[in-house]
N, C-alpha and C positions, 0 to 999 in steps of 0.2 A: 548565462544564457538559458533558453528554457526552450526544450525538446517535445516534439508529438509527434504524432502519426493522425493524420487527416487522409477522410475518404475523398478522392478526387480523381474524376472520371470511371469510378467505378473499383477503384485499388486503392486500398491502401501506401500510401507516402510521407515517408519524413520528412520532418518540416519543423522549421526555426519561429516560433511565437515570439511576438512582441505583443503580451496580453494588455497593455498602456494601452496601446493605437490598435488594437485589437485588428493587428494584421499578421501574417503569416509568410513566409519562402518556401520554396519546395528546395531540399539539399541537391536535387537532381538539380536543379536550375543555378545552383552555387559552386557545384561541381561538378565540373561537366562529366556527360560517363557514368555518374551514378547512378545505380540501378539497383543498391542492397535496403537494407531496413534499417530500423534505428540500433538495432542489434550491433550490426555492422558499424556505423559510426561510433557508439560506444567501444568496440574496439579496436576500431583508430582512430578514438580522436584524439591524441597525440601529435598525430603525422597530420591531420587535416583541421584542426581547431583554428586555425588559423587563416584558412579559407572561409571558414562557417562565419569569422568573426568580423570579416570585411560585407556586410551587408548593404544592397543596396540603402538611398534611402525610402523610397516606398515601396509596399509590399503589396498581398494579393488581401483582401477583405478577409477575415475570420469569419467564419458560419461554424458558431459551435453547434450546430443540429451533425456537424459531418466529421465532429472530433471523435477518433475511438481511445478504446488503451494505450498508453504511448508504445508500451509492449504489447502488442495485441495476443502474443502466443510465444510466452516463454520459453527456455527452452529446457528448462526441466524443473521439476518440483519448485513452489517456491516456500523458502523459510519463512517458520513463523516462532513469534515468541510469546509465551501465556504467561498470564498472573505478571507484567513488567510494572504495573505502577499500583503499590500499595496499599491505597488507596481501594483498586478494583479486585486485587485478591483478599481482601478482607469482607467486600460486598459478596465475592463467590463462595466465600467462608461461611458465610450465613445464610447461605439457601440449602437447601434441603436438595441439589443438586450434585451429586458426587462428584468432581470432575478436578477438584485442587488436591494436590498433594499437600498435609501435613493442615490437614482438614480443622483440623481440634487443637490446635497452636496457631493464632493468629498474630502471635507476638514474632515467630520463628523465622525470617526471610530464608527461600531456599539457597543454597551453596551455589548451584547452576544453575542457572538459564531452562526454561523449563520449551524446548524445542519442537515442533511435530511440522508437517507440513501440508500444502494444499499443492492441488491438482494444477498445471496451469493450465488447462484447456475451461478453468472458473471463473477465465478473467474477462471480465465486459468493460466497456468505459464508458464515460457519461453520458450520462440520458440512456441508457441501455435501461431493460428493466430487471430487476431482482425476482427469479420465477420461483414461489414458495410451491414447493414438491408435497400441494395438499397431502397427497395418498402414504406419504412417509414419516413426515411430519407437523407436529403441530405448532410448534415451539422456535421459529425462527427468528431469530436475534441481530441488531448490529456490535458492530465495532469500529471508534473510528481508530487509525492507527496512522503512523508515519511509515512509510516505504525508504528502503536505503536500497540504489541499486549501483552494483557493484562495476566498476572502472574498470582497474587494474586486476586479475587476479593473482592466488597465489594460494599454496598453502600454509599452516604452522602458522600463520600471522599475527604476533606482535602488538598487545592492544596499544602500546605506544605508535607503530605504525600505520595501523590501521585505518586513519584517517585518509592518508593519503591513495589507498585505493578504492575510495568513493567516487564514483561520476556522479551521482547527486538522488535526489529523492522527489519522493512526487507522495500523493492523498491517495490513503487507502482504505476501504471496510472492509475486515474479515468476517462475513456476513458466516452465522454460526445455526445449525439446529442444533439446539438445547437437547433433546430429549434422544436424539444419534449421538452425542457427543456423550451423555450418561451413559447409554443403553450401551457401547461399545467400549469405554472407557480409555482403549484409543482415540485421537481426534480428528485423524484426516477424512473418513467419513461423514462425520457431520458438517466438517469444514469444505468438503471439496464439490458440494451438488452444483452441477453448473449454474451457470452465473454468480456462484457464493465471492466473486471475488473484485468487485468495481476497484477502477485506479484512473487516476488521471485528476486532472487533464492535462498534464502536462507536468515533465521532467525539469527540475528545477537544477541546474549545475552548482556542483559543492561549494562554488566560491560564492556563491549568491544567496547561502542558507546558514546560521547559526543553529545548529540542528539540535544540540544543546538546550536550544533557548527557544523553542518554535512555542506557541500558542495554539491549541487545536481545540475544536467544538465539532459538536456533532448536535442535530434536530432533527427532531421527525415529526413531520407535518408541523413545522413552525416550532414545538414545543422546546426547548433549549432541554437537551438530555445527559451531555458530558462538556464539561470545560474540565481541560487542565491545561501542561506545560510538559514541553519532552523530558524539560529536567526534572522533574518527578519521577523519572523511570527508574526503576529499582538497578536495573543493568544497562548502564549507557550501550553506544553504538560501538566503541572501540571496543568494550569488552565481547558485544555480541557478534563481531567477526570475526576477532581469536576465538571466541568458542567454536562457532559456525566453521570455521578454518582448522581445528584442530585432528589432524588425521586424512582432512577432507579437501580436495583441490576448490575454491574457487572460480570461476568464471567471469569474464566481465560479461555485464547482464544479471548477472544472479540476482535477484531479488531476498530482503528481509523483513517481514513485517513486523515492528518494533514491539508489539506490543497495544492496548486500551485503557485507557483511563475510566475509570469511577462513571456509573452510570448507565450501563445497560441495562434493556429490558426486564431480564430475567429476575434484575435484584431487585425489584419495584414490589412497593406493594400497592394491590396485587400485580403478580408482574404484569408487563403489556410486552407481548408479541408482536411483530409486525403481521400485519393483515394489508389484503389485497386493496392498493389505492394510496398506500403511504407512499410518502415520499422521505426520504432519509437523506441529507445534505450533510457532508463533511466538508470542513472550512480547515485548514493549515494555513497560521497567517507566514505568508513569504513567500506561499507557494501556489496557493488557489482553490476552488471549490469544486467537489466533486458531488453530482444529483443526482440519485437515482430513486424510479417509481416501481414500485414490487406491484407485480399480478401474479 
């Protein structure tokens, strides 16, 4: 099944996509009495997936001008993971940007998962715009990345079980300033300037996604900038929420952001920033496309 959050009548409402017939359910209207977010159905949809799954057959018309985040507002930090595909920590190896560990060894994969996190009050969804914080900086970058958001919680978890406390994943950019993320060499700074964080359009449930095997691209203004494959990540997803999980409770809801592939701005020569007017399109095939226009 595939989950959002649609503005309707002025509120935000969760709602059952069928991006095919590019129509829509309201879950209030599936379930009667409902009145929580998609939050709340991710943590039960155990007891009510069953409900959600009996749909009528025709829906309300999709207007993606009035799709937001499927999470619109997290509920706390959400994870993220750097240098995960190869490929783009060896592209950050070679910039004259401090910001990789074990800088001067391109041959060396690091032991862990290399973890920081972003703000969720960062997070917009499609068609929202991407605001470049001229006065701060200059240096603003994409990312496109995969999203895994969290089912079941728990802690200490298991990369053998790990799978099973996924409700599923959705397109995400970890939209970055290059030049905050140096200058501090922590990164939720750079990472966290609001609007740094588009997602959507919609939540794709675990059993409908080979996460493994997903396809992802990324363009700006047309130009194809990253192709790869999830399975290129240096640290799959099972491993990244035993780490994420080690010490740390879980929540369902929790958000992960896997990781970017090869291709960002910053490693170009010379690099290209995003500047006010682009447009940045992420595609996840199984999952859908996420657009967004920086002013």
């Amino acid at each position: 099944m595939k989950f959002s959050t649609l503005t309707i009548d002025g509120a935000p409402c969760p709602v059952v996509i069928d991006d095919q017939r590019s129509i829509y359910w309201a879950v209030r209207d599936l379930i009667p009495g409902f009145s929580g977010t998609l939050l709340d159905i991710i943590e039960d949809y155990a007891k009510i997936e069953k409900q959600l799954a009996s749909l009528p057959d025709s829906g309300s018309k999709l207007d993606m001008s009035l799709l937001c985040a499927p999470i619109p507002r997290p509920r706390r930090n959400i994870f993220c993971v750097g240098l995960n595909y190869r490929a783009h920590a060896d592209e950050v190896a070679s910039t004259q940007i401090a910001i990789a560990p074990d800088k001067n060894d391109k041959t060396k994969p690091n032991t862990w998962p290399i973890i920081f996190t972003k703000m969720p009050e960062c997070v917009i969804g499609p068609n929202d715009a991407i605001e470049l914080p001229r006065a701060i900086s200059e240096q603003i970058d994409y990312e496109a990345e995969l999203a895994v958001i969290i089912g079941t919680g728990g802690k200490n978890i298991q990369a053998k079980d790990a799978m099973s406390h996924v409700f599923g994943f959705t397109v995400s950019n970890d939209v970055t300033s290059r030049d905050v993320q140096a200058r501090h060499k922590q990164w939720v700074l750079g990472k966290s300037f609001d609007t740094f964080c588009p997602m959507g359009p919609w939540i794709v449930t675990a059993d409908e996604l080979i996460a493994n095997n997903a396809e992802i691209s990324c363009w700006v203004n047309n130009e194809l900038r990253q192709q790869s494959n999830t399975g290129n990540m240096i640290f799959d997803i099972p491993t990244l929420i035993e780490t994420c999980s080690r010490g740390l409770t879980l929540y369902p809801g929790d958000i992960i952001l896997t990781g970017t592939p090869a291709g960002v701005g910053m490693a170009m020569t010379p690099p290209k920033y995003l500047e006010s007017g682009d447009t940045v399109r992420v595609e996840i095939k199984g999952i859908g496309v996420l657009e967004n226009t920086c002013k």
